[in-house]
Backbone atoms as SQL, in Angstrom:
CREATE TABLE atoms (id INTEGER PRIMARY KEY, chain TEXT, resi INTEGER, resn TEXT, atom TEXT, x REAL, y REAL, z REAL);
INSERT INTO atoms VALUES
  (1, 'A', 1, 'UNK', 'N', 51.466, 100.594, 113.336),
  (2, 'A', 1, 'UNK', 'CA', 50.615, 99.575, 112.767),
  (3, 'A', 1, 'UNK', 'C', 50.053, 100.105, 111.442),
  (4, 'A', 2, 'UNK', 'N', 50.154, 99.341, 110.371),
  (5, 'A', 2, 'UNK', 'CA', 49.997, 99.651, 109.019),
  (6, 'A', 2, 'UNK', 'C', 48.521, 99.048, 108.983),
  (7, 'A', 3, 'UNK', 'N', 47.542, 100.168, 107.812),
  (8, 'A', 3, 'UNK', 'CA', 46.165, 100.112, 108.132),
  (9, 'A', 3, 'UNK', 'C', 46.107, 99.586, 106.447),
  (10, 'A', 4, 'UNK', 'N', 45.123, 98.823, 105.757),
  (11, 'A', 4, 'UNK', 'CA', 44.819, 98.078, 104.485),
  (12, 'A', 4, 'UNK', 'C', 43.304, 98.336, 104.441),
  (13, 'A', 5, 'UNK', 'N', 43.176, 99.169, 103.417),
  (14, 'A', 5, 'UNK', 'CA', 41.295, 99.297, 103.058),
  (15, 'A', 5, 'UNK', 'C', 41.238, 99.144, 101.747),
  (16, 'A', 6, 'UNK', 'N', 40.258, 98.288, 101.867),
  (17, 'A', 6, 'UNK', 'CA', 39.847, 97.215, 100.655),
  (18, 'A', 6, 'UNK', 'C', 38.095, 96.584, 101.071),
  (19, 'A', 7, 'UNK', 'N', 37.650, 96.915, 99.321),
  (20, 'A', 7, 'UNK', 'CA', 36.076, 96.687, 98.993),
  (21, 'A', 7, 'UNK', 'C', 36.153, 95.161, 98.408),
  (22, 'A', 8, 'UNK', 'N', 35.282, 94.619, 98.933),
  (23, 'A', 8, 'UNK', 'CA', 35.219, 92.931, 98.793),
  (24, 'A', 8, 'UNK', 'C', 33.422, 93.232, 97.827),
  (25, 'A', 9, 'UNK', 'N', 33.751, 92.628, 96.999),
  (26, 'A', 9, 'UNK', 'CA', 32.228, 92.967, 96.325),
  (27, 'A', 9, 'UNK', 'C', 31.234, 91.426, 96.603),
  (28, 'A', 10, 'UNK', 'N', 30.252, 91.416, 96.216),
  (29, 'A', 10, 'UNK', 'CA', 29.457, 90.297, 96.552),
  (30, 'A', 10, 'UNK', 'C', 29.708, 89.210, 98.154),
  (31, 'A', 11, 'UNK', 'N', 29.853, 89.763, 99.221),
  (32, 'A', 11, 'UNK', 'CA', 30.402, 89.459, 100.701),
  (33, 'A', 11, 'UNK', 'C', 30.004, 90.324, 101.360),
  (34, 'A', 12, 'UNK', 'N', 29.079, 89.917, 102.278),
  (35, 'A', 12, 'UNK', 'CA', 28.432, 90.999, 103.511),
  (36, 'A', 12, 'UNK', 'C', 29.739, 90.464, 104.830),
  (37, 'A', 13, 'UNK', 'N', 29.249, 91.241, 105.697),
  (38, 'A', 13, 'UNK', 'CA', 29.963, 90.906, 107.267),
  (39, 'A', 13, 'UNK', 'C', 29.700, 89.562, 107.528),
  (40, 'A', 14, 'UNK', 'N', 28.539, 89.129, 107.531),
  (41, 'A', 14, 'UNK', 'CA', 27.926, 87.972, 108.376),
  (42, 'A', 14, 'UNK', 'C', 28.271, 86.971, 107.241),
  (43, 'A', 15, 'UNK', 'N', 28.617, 86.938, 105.650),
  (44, 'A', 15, 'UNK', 'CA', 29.552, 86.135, 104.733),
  (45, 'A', 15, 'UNK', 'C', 30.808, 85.791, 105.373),
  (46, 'A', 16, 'UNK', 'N', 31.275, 86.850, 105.415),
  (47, 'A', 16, 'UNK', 'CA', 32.854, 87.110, 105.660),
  (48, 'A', 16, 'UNK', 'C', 33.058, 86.719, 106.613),
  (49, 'A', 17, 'UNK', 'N', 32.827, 87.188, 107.948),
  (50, 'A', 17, 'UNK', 'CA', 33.239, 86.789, 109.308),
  (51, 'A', 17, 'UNK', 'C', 33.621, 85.334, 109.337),
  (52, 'A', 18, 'UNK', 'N', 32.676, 84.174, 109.364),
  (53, 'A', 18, 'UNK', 'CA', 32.903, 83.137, 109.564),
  (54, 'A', 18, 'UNK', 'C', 33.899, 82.523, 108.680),
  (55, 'A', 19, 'UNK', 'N', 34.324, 83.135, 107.864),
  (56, 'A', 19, 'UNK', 'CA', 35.279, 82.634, 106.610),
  (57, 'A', 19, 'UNK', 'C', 36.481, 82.866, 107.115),
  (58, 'A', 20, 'UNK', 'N', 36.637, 83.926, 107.812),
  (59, 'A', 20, 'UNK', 'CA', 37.940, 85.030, 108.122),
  (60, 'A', 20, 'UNK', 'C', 38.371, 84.214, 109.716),
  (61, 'A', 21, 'UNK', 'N', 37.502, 83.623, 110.394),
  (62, 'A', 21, 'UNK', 'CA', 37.827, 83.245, 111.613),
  (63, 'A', 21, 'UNK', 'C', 38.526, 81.834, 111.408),
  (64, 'A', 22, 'UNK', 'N', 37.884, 81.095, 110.103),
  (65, 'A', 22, 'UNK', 'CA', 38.194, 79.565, 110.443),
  (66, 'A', 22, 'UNK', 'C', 39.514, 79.635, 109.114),
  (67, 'A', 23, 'UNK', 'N', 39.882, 80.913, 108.555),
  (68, 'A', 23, 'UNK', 'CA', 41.147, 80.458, 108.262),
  (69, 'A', 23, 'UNK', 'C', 41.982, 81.239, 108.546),
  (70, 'A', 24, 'UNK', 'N', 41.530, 82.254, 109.714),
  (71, 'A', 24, 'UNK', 'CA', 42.802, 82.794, 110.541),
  (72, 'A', 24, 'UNK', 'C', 43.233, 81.471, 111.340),
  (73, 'A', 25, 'UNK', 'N', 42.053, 80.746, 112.327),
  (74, 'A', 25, 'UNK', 'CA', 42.266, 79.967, 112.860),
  (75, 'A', 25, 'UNK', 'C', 43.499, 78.402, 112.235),
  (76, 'A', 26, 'UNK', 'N', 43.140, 78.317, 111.086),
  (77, 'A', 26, 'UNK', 'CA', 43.945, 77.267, 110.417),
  (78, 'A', 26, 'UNK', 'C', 45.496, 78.190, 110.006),
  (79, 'A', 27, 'UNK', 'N', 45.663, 79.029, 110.209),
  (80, 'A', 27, 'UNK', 'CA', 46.244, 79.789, 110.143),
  (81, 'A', 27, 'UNK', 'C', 47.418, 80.107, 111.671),
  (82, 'A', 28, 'UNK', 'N', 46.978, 79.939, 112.377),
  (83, 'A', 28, 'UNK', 'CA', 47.283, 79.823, 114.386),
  (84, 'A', 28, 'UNK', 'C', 47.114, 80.360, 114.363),
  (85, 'A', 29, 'UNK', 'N', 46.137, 81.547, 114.220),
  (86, 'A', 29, 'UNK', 'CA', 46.059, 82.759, 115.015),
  (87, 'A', 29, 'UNK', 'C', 45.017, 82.529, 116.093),
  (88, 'A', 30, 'UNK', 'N', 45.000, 82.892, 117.240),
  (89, 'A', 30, 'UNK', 'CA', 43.899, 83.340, 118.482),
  (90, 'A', 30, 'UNK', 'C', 42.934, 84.291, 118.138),
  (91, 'A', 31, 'UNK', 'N', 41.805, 84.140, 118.067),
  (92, 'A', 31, 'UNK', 'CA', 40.872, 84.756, 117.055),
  (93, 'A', 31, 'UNK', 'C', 39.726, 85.100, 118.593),
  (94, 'A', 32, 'UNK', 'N', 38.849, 87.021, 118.638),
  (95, 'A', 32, 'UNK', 'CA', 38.289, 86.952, 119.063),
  (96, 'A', 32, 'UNK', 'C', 37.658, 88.102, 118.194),
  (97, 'A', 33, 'UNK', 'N', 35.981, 87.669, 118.282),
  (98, 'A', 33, 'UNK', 'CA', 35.269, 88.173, 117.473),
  (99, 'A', 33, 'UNK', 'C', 34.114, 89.119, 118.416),
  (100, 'A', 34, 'UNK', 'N', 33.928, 90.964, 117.946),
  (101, 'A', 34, 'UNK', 'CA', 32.941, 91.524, 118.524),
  (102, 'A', 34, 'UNK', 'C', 32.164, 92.102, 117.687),
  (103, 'A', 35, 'UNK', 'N', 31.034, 91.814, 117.303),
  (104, 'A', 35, 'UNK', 'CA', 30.216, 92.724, 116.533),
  (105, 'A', 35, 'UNK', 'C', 31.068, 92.163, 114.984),
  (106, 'A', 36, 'UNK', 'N', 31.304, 93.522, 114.164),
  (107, 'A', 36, 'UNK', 'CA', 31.798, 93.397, 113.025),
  (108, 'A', 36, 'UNK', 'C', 32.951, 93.740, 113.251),
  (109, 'A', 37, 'UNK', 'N', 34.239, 93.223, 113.911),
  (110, 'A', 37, 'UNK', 'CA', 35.462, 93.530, 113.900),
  (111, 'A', 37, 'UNK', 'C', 36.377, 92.137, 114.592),
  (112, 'A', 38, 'UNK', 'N', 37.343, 91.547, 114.435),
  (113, 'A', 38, 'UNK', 'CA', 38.370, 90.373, 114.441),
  (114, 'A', 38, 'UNK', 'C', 38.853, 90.846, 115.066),
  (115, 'A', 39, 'UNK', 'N', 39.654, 90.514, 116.238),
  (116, 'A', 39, 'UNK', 'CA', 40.840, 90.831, 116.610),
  (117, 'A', 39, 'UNK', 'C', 41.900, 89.324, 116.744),
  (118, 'A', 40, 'UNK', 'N', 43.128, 89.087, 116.168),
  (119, 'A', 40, 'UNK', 'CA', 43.707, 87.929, 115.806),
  (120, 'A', 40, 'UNK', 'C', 45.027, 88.331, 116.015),
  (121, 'A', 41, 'UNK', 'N', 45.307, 87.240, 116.742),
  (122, 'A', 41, 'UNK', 'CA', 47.257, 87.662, 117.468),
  (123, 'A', 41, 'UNK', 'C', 47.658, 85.964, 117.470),
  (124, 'A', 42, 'UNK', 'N', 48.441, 86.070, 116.973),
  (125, 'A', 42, 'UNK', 'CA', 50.063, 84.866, 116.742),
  (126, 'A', 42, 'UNK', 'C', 51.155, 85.205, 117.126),
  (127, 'A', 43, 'UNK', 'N', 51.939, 84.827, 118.298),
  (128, 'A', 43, 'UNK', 'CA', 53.009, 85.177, 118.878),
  (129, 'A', 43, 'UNK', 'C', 52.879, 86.898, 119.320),
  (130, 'A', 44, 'UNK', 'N', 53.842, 87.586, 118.431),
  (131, 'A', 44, 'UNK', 'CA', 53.881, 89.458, 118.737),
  (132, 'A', 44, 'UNK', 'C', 52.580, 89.779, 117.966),
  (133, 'A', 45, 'UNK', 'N', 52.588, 89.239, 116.112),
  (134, 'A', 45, 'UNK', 'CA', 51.598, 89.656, 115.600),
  (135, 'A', 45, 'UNK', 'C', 49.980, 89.720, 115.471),
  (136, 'A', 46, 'UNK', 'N', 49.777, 90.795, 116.041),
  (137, 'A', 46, 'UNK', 'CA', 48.762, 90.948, 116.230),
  (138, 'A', 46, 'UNK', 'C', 47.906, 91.786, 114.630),
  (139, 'A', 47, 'UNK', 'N', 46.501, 91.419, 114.679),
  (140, 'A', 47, 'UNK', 'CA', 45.649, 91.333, 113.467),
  (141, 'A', 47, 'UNK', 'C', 44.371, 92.826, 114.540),
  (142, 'A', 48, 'UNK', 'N', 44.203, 93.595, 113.175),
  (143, 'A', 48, 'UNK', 'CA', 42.294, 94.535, 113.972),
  (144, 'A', 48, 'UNK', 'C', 41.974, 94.428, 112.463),
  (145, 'A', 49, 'UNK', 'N', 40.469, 93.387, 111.968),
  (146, 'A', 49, 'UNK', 'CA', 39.897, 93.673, 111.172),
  (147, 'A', 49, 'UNK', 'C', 38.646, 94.280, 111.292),
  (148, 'A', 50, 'UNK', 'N', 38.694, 95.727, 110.935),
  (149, 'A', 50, 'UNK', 'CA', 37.257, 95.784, 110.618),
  (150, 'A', 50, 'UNK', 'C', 36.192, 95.692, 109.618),
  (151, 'A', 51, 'UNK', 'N', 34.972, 95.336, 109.586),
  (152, 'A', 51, 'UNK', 'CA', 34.024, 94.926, 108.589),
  (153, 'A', 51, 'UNK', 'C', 32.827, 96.091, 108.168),
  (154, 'A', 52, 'UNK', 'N', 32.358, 96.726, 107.480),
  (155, 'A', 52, 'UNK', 'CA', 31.786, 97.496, 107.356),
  (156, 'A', 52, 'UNK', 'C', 30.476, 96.625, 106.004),
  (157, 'A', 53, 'UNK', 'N', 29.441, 96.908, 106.423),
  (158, 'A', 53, 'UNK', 'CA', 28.341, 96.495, 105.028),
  (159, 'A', 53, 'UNK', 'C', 27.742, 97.808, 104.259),
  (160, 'A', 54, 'UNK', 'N', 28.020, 97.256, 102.670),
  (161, 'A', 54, 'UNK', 'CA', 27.123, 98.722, 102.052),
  (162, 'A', 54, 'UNK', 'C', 26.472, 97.500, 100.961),
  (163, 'A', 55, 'UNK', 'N', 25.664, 97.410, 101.596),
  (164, 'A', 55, 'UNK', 'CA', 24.570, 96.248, 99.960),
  (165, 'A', 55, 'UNK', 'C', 24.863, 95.215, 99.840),
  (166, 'A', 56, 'UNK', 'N', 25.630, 94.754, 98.507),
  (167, 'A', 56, 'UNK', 'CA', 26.190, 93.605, 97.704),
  (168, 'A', 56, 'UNK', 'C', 27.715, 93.671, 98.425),
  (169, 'A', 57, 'UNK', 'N', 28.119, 94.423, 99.531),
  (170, 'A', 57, 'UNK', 'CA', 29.315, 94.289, 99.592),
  (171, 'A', 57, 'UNK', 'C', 29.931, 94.899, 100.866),
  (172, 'A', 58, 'UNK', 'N', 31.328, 94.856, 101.369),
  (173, 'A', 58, 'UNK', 'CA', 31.613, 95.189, 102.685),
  (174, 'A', 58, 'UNK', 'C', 33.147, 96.141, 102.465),
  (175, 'A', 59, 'UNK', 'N', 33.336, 97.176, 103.171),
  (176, 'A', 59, 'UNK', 'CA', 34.320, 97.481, 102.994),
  (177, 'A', 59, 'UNK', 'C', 35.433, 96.707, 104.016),
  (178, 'A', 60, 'UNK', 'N', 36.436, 96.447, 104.256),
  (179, 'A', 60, 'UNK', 'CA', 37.321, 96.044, 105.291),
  (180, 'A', 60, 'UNK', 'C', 38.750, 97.292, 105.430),
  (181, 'A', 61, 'UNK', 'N', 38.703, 97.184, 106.721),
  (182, 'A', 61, 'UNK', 'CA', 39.923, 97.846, 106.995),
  (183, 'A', 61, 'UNK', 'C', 40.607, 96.914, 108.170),
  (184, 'A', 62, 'UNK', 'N', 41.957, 96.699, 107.876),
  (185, 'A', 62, 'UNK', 'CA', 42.901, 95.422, 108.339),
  (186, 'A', 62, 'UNK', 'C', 44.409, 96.335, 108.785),
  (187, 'A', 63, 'UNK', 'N', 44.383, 96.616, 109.952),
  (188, 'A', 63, 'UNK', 'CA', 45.453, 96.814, 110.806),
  (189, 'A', 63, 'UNK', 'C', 46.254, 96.193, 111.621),
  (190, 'A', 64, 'UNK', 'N', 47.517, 96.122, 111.241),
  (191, 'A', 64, 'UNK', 'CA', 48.824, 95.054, 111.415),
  (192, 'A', 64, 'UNK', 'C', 49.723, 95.121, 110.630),
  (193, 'A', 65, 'UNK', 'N', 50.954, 94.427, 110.689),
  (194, 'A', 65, 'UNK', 'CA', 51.450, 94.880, 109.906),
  (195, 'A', 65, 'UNK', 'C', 51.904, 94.125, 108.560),
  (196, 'A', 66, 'UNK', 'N', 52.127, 95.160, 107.673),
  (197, 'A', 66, 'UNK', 'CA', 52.183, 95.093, 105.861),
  (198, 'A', 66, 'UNK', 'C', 51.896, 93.555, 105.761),
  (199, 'A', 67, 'UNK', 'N', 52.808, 92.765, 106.362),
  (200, 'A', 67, 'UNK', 'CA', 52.735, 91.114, 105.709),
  (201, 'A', 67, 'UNK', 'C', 51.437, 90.549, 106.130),
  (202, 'A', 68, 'UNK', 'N', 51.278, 90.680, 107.535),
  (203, 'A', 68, 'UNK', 'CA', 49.688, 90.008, 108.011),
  (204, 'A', 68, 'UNK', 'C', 48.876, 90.754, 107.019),
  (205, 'A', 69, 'UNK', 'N', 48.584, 92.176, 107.200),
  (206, 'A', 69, 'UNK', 'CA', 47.724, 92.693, 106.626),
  (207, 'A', 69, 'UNK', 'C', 47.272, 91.851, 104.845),
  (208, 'A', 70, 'UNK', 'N', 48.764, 91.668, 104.161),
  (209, 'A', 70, 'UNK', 'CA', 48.888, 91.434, 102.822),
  (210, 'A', 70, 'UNK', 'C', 48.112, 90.192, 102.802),
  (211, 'A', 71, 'UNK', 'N', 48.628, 89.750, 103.802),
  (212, 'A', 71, 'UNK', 'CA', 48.159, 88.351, 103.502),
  (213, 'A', 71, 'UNK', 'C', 46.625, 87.973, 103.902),
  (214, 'A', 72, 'UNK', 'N', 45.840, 88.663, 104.795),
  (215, 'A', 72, 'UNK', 'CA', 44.541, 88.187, 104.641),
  (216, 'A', 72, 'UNK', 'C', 44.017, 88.538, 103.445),
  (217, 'A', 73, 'UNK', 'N', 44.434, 90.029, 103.041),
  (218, 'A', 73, 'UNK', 'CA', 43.984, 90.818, 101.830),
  (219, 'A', 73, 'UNK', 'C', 43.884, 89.924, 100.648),
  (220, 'A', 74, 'UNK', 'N', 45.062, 88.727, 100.498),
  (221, 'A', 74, 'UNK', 'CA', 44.918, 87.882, 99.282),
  (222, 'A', 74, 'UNK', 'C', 44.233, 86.635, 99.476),
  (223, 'A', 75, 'UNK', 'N', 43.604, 86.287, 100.807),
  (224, 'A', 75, 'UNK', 'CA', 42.429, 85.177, 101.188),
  (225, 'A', 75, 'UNK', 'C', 41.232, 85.808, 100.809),
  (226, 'A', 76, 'UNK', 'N', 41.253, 86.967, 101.017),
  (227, 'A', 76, 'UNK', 'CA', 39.808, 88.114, 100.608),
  (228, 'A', 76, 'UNK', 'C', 39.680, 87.526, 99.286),
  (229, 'A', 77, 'UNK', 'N', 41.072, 88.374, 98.516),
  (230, 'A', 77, 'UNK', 'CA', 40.805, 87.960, 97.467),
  (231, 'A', 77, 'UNK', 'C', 40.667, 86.776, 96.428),
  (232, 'A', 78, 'UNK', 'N', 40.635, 85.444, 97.051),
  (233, 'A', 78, 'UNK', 'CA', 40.582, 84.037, 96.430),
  (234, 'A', 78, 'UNK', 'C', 39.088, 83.878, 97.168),
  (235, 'A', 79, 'UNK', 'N', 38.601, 84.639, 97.688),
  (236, 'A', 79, 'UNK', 'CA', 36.798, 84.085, 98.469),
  (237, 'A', 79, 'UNK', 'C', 35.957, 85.251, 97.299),
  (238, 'A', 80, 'UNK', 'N', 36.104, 86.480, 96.912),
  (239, 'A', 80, 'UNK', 'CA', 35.572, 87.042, 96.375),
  (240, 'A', 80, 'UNK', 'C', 35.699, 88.003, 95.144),
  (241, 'A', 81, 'UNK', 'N', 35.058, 88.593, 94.087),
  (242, 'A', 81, 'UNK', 'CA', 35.296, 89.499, 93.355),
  (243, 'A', 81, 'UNK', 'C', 35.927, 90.594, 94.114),
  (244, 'A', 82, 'UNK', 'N', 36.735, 90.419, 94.063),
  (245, 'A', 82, 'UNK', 'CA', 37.845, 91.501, 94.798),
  (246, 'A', 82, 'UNK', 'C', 38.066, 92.800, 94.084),
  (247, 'A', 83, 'UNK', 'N', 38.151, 94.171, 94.599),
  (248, 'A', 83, 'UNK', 'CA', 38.602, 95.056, 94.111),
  (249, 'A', 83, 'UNK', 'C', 39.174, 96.304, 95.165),
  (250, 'A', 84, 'UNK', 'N', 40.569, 96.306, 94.403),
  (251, 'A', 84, 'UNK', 'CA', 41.506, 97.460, 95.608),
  (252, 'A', 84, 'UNK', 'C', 40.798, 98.659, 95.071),
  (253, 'A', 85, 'UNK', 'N', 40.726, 99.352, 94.472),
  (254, 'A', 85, 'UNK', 'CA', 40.297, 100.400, 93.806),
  (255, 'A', 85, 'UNK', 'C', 39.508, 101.172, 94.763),
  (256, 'A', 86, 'UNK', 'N', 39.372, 101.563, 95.859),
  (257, 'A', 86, 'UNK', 'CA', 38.805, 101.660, 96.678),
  (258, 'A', 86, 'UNK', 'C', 39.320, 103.754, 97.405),
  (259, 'A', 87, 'UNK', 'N', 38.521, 104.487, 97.595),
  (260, 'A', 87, 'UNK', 'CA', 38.234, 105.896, 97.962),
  (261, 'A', 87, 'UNK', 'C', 37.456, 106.243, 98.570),
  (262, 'A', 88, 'UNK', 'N', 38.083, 107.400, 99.473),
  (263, 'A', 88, 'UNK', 'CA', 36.856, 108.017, 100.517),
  (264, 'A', 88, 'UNK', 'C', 35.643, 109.006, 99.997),
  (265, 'A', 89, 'UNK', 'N', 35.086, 109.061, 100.698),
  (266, 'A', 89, 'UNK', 'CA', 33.648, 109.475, 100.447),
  (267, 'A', 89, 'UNK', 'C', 34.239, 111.156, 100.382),
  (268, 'A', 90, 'UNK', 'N', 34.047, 111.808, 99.840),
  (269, 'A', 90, 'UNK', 'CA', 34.436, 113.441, 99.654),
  (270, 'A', 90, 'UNK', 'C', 33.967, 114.446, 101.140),
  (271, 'A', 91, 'UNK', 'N', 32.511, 113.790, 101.479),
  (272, 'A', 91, 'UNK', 'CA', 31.767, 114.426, 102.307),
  (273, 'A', 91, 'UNK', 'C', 32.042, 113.507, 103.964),
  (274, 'A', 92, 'UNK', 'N', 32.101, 112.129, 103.810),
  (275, 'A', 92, 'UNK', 'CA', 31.628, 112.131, 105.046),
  (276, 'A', 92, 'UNK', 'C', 33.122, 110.990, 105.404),
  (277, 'A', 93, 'UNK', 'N', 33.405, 110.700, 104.396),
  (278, 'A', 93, 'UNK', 'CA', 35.084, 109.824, 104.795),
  (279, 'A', 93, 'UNK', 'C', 35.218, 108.440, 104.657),
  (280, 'A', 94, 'UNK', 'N', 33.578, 107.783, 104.523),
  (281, 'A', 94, 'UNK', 'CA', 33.739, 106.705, 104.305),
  (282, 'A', 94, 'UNK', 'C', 34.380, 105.897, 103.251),
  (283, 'A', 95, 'UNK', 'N', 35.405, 104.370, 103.295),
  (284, 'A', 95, 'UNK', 'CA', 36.010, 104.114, 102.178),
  (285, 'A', 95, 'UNK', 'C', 35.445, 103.222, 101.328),
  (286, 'A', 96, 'UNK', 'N', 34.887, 103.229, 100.356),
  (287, 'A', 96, 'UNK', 'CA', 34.251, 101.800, 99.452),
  (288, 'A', 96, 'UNK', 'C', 34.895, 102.199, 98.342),
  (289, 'A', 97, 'UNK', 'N', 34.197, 101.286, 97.434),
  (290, 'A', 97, 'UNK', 'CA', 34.424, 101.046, 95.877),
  (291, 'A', 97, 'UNK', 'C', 34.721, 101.951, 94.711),
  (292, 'A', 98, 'UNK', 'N', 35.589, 102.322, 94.308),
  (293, 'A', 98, 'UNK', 'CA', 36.189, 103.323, 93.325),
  (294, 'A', 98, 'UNK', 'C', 35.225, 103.131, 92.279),
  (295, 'A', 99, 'UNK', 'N', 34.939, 102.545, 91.978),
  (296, 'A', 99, 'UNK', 'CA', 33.550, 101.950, 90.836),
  (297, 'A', 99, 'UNK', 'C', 32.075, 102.328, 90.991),
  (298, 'A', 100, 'UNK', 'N', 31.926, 102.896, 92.631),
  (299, 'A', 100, 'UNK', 'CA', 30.798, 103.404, 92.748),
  (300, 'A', 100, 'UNK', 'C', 30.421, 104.385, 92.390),
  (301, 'A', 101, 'UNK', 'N', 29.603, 105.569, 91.996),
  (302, 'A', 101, 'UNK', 'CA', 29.422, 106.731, 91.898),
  (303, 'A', 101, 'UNK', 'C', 28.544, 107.784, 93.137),
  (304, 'A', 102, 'UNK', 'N', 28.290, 106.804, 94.171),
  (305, 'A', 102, 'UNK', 'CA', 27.384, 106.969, 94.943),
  (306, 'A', 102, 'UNK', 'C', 27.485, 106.404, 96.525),
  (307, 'A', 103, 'UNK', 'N', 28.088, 107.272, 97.229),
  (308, 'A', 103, 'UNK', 'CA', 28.242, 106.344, 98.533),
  (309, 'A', 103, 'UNK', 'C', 27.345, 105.885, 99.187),
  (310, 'A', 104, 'UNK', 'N', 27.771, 104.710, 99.977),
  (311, 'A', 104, 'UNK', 'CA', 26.676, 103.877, 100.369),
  (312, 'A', 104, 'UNK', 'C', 26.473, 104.247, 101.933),
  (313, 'A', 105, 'UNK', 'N', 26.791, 104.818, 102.601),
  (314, 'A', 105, 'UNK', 'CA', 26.824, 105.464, 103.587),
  (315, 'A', 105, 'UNK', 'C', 25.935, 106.859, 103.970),
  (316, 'A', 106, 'UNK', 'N', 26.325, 107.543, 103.078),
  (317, 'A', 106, 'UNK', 'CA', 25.427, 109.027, 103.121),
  (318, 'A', 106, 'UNK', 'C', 24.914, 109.270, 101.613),
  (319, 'A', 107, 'UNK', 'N', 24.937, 108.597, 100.853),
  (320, 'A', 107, 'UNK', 'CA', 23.961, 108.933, 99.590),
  (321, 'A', 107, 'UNK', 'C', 24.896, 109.624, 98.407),
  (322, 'A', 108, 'UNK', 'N', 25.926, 110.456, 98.998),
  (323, 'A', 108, 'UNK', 'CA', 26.864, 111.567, 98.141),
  (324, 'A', 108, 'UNK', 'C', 26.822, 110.752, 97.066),
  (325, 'A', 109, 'UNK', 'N', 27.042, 111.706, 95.874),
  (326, 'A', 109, 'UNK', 'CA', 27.441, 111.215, 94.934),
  (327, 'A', 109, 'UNK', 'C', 29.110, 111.957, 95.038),
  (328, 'A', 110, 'UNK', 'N', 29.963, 111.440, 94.059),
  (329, 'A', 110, 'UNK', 'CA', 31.474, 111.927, 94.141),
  (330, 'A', 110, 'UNK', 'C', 31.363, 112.652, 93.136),
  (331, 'A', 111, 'UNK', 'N', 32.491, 113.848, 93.822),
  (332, 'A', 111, 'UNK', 'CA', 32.589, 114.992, 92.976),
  (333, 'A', 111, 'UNK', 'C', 33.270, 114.415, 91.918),
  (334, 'A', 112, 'UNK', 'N', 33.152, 115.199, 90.139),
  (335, 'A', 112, 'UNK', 'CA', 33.356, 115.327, 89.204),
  (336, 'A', 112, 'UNK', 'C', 34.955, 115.724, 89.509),
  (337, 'A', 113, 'UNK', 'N', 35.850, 114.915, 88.548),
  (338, 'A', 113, 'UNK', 'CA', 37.274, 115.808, 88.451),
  (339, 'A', 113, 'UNK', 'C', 37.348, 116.660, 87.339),
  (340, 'A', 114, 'UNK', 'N', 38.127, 117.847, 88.183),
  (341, 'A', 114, 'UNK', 'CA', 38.586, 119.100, 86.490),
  (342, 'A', 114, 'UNK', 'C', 39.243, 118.474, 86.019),
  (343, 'A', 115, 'UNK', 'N', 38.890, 119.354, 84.626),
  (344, 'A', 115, 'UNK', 'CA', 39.711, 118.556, 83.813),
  (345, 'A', 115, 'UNK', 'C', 41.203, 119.548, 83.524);
């Protein structure tokens, strides 16, 4: 199962969720929702989204495979300022916004690259 992590900017969980259910649903998928995570299956293919909040924004990680995955990834991106650009935290692993300087999780700031 192929994993997709991607920072949705201006979209919390409790944005997103209800967006993600009613067009998986228009979509056929069987949609069951716990906390901040989807689980969505159509025939074999099966969908695990998870939702993560840091502020103005949510990280998602979407496991299934390449085509499902692709394809919610580009509903993400027609609902919000979208950006793939997205890296783990140096210290603690979390994935957000390549644009940040400052994780939203544990505070780190990201290490400097040599030059």
């Amino acid at each position: 199962m192929s994993a997709k992590h991607i920072f949705a900017k201006n979209l919390t969980s409790s944005d997103l969720i209800p967006l993600l259910q009613e067009w998986l649903s228009k979509q056929g998928y069987e949609i069951r929702t716990v906390a901040n995570r989807i689980d969505a299956s159509i025939d074999d293919a099966k969908l695990k989204i998870l939702i993560e909040d840091y502020g103005k924004g949510c990280t998602i990680n979407i496991f299934g495979t390449s085509e499902n995955a692709k394809s919610v990834a580009s509903y993400i991106s027609e609902i919000s300022d979208f950006g793939y650009a997205s890296a783990s935290c140096e210290y603690c692993g979390t994935m957000f916004s390549a644009e940040q300087s400052k994780c939203p999780q544990c505070g780190a700031y990201r290490k400097s690259k040599k030059k």
